[in-house]
PDB file of N, H, CA, C and O in Angstrom:
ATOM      1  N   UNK A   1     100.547 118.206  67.565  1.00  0.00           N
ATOM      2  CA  UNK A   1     100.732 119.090  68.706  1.00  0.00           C
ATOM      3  C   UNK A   1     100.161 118.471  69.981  1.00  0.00           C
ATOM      4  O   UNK A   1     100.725 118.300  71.062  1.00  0.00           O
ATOM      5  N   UNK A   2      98.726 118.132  69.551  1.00  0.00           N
ATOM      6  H   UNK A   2      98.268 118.271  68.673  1.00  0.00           H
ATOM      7  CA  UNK A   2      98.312 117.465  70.910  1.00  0.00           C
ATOM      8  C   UNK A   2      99.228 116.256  71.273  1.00  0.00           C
ATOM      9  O   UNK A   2      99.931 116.360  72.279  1.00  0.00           O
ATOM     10  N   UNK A   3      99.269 115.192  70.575  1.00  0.00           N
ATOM     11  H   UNK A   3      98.698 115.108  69.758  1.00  0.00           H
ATOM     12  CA  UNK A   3     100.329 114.288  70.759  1.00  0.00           C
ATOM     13  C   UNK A   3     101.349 114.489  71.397  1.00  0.00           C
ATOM     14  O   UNK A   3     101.706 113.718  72.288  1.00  0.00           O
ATOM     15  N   UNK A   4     101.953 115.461  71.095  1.00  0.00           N
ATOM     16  H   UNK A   4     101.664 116.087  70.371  1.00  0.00           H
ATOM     17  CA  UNK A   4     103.424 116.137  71.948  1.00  0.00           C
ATOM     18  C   UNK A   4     103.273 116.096  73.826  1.00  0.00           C
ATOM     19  O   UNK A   4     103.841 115.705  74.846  1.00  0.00           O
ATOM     20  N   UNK A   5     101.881 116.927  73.240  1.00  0.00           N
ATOM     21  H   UNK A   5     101.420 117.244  72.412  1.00  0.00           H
ATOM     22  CA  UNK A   5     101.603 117.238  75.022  1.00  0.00           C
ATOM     23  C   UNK A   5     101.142 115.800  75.548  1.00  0.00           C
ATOM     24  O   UNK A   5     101.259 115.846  76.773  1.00  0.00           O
ATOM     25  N   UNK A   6     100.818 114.942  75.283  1.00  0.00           N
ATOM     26  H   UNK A   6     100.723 114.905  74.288  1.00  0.00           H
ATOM     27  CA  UNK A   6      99.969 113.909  75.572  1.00  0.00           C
ATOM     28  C   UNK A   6     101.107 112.902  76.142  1.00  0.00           C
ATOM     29  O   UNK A   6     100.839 112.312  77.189  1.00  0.00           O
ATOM     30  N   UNK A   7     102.442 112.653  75.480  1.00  0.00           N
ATOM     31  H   UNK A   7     102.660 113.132  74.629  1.00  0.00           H
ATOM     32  CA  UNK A   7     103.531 112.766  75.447  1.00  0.00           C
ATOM     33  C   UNK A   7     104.034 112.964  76.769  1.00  0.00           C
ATOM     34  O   UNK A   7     103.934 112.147  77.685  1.00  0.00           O
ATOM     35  N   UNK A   8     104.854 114.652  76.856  1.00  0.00           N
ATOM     36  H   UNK A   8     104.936 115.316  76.112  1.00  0.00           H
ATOM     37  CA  UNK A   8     104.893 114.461  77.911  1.00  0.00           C
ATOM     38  C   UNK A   8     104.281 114.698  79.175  1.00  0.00           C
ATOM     39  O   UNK A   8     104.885 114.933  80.222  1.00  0.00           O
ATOM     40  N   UNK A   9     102.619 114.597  78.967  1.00  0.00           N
ATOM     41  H   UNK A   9     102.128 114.406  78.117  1.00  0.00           H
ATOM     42  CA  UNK A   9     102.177 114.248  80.485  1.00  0.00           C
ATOM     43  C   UNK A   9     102.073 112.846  80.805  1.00  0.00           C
ATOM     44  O   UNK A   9     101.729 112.506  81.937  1.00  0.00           O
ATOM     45  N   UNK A  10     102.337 112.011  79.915  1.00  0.00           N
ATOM     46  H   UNK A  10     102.617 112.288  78.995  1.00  0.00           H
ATOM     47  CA  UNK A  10     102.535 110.765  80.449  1.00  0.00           C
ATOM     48  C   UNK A  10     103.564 110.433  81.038  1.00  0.00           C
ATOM     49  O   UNK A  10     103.622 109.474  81.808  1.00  0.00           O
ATOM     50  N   UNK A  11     104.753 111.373  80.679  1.00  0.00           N
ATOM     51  H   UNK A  11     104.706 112.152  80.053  1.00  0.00           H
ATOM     52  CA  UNK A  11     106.039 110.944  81.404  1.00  0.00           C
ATOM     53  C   UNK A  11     106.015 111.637  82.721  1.00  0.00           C
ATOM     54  O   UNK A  11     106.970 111.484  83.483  1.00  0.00           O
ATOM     55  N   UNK A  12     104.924 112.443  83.078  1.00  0.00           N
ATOM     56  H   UNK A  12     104.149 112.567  82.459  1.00  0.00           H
ATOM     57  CA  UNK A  12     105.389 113.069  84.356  1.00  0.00           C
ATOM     58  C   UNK A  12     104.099 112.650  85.391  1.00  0.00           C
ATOM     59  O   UNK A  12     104.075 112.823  86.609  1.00  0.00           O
ATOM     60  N   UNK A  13     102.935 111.991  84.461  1.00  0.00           N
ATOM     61  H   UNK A  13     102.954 111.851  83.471  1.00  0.00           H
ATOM     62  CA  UNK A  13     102.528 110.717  85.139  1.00  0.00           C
ATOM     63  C   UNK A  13     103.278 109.274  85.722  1.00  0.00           C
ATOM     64  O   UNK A  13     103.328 108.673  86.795  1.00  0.00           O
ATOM     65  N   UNK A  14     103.804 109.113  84.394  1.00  0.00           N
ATOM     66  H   UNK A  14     103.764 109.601  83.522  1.00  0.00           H
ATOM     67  CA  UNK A  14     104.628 107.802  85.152  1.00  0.00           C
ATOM     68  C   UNK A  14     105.271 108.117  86.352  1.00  0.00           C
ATOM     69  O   UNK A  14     105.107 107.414  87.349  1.00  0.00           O
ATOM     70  N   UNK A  15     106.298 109.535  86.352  1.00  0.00           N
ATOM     71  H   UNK A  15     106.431 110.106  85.542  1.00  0.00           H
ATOM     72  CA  UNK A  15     107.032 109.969  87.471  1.00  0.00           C
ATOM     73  C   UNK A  15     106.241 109.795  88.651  1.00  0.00           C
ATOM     74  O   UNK A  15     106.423 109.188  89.706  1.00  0.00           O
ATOM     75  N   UNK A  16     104.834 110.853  87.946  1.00  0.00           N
ATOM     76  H   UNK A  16     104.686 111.346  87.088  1.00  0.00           H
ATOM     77  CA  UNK A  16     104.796 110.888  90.026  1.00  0.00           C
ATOM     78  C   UNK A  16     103.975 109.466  90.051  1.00  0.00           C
ATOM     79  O   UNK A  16     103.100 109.481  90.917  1.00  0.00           O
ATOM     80  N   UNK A  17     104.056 108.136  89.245  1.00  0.00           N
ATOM     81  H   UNK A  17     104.766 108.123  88.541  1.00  0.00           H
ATOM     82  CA  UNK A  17     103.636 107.618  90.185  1.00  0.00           C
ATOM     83  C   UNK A  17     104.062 106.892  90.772  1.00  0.00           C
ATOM     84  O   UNK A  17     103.545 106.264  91.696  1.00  0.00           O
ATOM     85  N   UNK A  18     105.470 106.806  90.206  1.00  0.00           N
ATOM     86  H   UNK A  18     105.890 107.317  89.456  1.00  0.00           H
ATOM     87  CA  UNK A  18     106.773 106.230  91.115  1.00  0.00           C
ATOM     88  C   UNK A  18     107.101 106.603  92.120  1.00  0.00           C
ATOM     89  O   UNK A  18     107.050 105.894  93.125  1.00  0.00           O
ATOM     90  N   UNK A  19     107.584 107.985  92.114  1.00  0.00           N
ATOM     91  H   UNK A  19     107.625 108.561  91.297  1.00  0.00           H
ATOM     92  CA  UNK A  19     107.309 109.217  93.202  1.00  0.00           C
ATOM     93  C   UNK A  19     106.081 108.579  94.311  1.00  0.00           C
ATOM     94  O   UNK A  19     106.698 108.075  95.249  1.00  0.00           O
ATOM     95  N   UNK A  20     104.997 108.472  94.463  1.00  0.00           N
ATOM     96  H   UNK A  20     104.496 108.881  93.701  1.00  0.00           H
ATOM     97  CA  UNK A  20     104.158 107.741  95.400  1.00  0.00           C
ATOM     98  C   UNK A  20     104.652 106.419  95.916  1.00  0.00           C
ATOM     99  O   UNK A  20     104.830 105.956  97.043  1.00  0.00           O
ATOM    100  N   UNK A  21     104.742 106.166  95.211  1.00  0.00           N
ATOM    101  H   UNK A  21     104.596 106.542  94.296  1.00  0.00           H
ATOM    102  CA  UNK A  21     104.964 104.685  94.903  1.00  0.00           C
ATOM    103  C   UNK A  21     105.814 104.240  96.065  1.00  0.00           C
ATOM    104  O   UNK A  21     105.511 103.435  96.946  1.00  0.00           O
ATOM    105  N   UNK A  22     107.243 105.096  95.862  1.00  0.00           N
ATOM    106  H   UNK A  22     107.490 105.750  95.146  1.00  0.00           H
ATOM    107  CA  UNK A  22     108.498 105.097  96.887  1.00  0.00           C
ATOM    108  C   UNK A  22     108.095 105.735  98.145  1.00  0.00           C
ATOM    109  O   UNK A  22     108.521 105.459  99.267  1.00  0.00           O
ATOM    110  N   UNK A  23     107.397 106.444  97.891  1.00  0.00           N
ATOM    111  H   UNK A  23     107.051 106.668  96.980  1.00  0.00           H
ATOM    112  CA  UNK A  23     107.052 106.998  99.436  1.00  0.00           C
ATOM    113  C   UNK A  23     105.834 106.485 100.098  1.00  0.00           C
ATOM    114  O   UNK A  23     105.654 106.733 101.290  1.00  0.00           O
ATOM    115  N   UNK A  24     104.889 105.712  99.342  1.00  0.00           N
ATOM    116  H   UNK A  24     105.035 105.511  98.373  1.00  0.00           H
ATOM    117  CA  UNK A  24     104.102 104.528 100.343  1.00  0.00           C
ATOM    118  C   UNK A  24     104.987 103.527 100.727  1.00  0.00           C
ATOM    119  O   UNK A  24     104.713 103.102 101.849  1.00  0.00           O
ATOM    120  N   UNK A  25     105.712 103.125 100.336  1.00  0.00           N
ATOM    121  H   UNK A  25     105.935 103.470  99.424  1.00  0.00           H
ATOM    122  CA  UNK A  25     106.939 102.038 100.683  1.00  0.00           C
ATOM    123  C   UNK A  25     107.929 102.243 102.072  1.00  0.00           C
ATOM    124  O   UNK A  25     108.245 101.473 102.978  1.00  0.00           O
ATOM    125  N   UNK A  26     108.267 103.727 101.763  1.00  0.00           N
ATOM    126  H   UNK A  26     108.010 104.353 101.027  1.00  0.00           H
ATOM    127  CA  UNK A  26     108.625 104.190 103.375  1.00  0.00           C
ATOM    128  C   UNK A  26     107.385 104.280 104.252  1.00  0.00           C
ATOM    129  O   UNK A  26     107.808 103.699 105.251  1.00  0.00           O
ATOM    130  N   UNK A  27     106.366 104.561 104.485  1.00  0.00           N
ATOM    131  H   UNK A  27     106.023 105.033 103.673  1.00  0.00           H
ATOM    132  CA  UNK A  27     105.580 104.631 104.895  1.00  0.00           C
ATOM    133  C   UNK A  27     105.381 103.363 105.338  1.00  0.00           C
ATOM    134  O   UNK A  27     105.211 103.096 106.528  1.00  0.00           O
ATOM    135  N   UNK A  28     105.392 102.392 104.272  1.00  0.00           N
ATOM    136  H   UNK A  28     105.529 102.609 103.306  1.00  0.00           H
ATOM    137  CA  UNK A  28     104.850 101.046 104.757  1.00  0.00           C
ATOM    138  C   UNK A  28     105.885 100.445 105.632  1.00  0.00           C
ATOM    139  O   UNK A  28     105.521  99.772 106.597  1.00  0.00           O
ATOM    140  N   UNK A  29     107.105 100.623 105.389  1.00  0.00           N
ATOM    141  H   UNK A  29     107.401 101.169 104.605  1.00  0.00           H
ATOM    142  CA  UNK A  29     108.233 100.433 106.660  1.00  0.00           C
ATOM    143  C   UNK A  29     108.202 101.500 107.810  1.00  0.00           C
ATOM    144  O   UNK A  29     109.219 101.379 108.492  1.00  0.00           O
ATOM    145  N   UNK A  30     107.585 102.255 108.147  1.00  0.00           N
ATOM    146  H   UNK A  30     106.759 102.354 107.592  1.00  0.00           H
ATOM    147  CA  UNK A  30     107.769 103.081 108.944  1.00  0.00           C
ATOM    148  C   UNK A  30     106.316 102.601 109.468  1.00  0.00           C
ATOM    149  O   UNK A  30     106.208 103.261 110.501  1.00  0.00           O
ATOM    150  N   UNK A  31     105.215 101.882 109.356  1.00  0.00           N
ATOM    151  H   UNK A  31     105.302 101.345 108.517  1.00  0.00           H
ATOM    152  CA  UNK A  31     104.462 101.383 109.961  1.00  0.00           C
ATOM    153  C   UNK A  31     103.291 102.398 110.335  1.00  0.00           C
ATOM    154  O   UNK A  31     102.592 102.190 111.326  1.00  0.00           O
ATOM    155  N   UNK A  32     103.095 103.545 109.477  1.00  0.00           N
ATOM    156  H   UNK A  32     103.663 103.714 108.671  1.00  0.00           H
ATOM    157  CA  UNK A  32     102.993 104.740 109.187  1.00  0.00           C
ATOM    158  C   UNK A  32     101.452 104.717 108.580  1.00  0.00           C
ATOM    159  O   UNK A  32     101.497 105.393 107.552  1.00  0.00           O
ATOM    160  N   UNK A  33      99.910 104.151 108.815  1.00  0.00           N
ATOM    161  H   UNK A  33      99.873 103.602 109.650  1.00  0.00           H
ATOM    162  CA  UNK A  33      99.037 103.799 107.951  1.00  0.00           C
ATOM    163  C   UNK A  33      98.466 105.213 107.022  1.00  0.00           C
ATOM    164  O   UNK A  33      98.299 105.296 105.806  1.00  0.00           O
ATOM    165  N   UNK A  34      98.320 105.914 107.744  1.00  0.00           N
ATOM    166  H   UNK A  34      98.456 105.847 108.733  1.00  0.00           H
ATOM    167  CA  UNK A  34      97.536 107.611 107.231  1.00  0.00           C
ATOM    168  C   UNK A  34      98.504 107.629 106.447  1.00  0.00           C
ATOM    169  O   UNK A  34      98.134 106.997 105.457  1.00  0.00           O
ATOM    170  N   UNK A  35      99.986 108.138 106.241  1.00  0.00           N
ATOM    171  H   UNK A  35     100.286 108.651 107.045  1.00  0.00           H
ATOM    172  CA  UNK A  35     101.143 108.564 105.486  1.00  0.00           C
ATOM    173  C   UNK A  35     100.615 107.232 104.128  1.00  0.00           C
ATOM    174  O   UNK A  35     100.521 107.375 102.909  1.00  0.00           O
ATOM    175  N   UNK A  36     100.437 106.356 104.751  1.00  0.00           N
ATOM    176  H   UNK A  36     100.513 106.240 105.741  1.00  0.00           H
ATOM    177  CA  UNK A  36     100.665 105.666 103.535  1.00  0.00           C
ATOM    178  C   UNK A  36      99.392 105.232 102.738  1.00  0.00           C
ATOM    179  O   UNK A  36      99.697 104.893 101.594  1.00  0.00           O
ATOM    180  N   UNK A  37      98.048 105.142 103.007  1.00  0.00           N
ATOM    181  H   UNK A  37      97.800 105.417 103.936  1.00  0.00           H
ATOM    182  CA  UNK A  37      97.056 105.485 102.302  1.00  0.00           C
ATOM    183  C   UNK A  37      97.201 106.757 101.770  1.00  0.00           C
ATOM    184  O   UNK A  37      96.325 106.839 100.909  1.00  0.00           O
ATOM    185  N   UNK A  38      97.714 107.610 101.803  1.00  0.00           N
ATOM    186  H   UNK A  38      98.426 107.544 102.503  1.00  0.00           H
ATOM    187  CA  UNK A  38      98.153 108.962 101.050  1.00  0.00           C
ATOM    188  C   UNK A  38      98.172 108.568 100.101  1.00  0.00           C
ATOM    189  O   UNK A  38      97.297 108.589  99.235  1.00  0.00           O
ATOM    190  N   UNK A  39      99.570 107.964 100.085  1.00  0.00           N
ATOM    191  H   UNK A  39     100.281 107.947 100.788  1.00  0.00           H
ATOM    192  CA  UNK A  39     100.645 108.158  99.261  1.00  0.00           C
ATOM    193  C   UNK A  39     100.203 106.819  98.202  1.00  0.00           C
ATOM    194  O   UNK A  39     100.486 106.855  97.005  1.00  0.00           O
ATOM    195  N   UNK A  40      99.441 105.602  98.861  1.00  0.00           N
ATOM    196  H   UNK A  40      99.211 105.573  99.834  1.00  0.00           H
ATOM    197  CA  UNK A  40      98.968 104.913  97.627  1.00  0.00           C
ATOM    198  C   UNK A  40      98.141 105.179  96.695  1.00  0.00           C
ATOM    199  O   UNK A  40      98.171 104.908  95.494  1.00  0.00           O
ATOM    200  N   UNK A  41      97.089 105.953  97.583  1.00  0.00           N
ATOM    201  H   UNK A  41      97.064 106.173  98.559  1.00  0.00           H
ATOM    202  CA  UNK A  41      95.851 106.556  96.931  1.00  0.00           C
ATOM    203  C   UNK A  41      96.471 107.473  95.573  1.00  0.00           C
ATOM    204  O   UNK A  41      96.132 107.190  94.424  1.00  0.00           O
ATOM    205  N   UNK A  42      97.082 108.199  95.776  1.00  0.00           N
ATOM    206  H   UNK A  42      97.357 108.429  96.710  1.00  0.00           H
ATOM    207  CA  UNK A  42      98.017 109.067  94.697  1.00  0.00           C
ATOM    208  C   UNK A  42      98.908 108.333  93.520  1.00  0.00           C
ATOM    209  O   UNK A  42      99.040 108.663  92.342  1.00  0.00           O
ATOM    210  N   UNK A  43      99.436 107.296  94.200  1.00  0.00           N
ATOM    211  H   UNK A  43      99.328 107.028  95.157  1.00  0.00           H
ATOM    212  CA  UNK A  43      99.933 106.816  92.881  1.00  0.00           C
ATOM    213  C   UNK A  43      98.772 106.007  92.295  1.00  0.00           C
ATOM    214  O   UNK A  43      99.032 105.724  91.125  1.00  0.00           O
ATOM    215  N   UNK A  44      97.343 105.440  92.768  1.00  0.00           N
ATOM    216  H   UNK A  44      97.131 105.670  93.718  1.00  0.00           H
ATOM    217  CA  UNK A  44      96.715 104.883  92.097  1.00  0.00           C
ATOM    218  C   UNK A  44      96.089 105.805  91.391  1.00  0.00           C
ATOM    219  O   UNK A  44      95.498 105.263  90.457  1.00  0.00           O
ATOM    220  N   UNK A  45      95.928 107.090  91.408  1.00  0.00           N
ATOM    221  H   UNK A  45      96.407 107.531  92.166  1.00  0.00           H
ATOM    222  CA  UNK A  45      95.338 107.768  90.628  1.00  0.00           C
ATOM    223  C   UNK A  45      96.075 108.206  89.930  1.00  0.00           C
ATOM    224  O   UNK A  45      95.438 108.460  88.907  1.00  0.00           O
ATOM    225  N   UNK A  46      97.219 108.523  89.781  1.00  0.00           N
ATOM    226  H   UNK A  46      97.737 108.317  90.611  1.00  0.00           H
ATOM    227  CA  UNK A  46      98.175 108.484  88.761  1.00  0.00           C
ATOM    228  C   UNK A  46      97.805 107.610  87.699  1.00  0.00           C
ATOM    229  O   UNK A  46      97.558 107.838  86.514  1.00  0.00           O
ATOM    230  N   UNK A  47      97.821 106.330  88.519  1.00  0.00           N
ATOM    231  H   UNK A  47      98.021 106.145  89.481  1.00  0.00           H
ATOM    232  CA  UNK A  47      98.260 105.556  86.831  1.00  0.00           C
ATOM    233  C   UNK A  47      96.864 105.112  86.610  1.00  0.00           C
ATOM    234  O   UNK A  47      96.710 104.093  85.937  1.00  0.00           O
ATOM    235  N   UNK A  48      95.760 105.761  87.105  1.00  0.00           N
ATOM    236  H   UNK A  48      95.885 106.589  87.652  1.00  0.00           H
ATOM    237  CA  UNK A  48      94.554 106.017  86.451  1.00  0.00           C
ATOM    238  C   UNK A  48      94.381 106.562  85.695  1.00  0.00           C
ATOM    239  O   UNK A  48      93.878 105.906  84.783  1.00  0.00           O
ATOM    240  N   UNK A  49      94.636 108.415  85.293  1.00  0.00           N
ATOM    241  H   UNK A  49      95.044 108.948  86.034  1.00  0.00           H
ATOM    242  CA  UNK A  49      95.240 108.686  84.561  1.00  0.00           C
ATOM    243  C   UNK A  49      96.382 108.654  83.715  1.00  0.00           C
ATOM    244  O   UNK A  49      96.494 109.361  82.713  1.00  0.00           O
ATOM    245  N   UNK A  50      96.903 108.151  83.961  1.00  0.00           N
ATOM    246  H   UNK A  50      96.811 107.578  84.775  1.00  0.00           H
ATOM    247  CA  UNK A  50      97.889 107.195  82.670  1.00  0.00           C
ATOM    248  C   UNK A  50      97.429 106.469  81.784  1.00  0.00           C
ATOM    249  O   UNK A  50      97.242 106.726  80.595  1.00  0.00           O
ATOM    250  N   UNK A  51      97.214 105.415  82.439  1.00  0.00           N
ATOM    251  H   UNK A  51      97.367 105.206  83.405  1.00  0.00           H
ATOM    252  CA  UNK A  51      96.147 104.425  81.774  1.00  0.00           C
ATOM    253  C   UNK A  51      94.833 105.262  80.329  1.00  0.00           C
ATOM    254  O   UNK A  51      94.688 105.001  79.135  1.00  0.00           O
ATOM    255  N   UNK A  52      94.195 106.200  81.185  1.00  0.00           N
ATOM    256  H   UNK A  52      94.313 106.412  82.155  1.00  0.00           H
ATOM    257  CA  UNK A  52      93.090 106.814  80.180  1.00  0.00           C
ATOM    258  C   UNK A  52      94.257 107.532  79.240  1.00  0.00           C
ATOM    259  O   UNK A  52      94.030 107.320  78.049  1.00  0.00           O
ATOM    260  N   UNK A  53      95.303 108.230  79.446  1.00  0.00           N
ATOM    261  H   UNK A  53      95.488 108.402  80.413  1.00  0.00           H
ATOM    262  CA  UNK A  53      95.580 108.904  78.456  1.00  0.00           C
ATOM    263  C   UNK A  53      96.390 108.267  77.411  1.00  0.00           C
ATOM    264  O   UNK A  53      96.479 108.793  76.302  1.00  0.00           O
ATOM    265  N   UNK A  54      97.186 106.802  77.788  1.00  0.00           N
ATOM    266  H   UNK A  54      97.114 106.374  78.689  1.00  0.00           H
ATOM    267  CA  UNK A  54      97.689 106.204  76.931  1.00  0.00           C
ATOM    268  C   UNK A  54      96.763 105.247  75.852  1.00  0.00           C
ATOM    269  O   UNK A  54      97.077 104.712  74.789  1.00  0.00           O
ATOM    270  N   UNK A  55      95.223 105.287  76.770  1.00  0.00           N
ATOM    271  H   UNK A  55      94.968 105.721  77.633  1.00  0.00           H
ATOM    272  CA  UNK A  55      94.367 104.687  75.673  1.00  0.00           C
ATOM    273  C   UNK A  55      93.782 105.616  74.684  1.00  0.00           C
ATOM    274  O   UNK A  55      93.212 105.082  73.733  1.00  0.00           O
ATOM    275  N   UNK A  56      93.819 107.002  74.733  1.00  0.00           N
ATOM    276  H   UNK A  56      94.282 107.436  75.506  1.00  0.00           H
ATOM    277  CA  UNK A  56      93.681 107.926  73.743  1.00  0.00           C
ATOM    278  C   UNK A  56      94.512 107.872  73.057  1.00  0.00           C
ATOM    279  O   UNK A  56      94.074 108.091  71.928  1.00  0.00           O
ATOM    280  N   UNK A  57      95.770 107.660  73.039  1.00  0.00           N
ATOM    281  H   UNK A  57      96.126 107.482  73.957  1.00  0.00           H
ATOM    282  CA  UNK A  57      96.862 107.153  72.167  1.00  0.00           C
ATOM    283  C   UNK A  57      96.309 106.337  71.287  1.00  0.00           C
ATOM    284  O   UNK A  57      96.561 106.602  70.112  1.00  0.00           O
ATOM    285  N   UNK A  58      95.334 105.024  71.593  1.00  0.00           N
ATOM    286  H   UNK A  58      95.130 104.809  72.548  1.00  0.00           H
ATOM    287  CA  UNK A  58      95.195 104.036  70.842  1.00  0.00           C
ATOM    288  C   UNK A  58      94.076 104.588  69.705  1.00  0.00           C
ATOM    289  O   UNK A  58      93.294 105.483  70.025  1.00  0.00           O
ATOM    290  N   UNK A  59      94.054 104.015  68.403  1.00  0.00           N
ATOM    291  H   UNK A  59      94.689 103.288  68.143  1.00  0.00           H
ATOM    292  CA  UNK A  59      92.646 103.971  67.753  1.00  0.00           C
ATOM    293  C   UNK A  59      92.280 102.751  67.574  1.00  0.00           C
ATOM    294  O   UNK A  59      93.134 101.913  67.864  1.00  0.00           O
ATOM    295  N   UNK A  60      90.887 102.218  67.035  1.00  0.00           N
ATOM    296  H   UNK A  60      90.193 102.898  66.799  1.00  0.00           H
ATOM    297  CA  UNK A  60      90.370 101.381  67.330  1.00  0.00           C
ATOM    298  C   UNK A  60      91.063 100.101  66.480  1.00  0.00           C
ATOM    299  O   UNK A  60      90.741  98.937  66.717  1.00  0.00           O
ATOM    300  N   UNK A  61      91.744 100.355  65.782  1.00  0.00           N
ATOM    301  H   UNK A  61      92.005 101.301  65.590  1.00  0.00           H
ATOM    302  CA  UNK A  61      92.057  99.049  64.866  1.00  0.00           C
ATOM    303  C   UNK A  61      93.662  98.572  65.139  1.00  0.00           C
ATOM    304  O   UNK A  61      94.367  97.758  64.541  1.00  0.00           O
ATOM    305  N   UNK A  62      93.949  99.532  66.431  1.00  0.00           N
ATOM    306  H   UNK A  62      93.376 100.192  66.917  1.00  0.00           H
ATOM    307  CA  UNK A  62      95.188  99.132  67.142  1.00  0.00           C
ATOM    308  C   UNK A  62      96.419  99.679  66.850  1.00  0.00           C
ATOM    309  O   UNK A  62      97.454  99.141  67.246  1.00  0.00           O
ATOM    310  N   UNK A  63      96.415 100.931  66.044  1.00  0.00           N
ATOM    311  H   UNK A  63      95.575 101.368  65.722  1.00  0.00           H
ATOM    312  CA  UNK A  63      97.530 101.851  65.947  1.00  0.00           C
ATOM    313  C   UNK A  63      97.286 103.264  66.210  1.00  0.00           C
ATOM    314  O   UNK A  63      96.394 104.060  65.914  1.00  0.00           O
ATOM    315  N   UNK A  64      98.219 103.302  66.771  1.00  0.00           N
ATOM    316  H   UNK A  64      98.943 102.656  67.012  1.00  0.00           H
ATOM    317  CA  UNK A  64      98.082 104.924  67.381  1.00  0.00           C
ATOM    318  C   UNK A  64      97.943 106.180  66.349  1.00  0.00           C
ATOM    319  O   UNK A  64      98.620 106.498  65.372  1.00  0.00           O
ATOM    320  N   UNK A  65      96.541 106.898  67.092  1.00  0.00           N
ATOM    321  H   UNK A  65      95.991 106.640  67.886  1.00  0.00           H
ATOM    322  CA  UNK A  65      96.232 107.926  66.170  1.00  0.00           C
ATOM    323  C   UNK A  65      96.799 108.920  66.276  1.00  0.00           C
ATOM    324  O   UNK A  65      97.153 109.281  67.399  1.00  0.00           O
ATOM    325  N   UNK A  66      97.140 109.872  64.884  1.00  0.00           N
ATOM    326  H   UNK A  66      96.853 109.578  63.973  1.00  0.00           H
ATOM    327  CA  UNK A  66      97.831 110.953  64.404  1.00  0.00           C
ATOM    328  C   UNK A  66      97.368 112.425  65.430  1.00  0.00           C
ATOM    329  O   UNK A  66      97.977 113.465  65.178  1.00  0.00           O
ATOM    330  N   UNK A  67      96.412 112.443  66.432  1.00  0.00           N
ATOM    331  H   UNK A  67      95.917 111.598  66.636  1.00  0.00           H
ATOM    332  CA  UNK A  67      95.899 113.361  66.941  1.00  0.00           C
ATOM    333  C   UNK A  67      96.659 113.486  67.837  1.00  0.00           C
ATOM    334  O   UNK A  67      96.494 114.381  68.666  1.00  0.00           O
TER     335      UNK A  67
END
């Protein structure tokens, strides 16, 4: 069950941090600095959390645990 959820908040992590991602990019063409420290800051914390939750995925001997 937890797995499930773990699941898909990673996919709607990955999203938004694409989602940022594309919109520091306009930002960064639009020459835009505030808009776009936003918008990086956000996707880096995104895939900060990503990162931690896909390593709860892991167990220690390198296959993903049943939890």
């Amino acid at each position: 069950m937890f797995k499930l959820i773990r699941i898909l908040r990673i996919g709607f992590l990955h999203a938004s941090y694409h989602r940022n991602m594309k919109w520091a990019q306009i930002a960064r063409t639009q020459q835009n600095v505030v808009k776009f420290k936003k918008y990086i800051y956000r996707a880096e914390d995104a895939w900060r959390k990503l990162v931690i939750l896909l390593n709860k995925n892991k167990s220690t001997n390198g296959k993903e645990s049943s939890t």
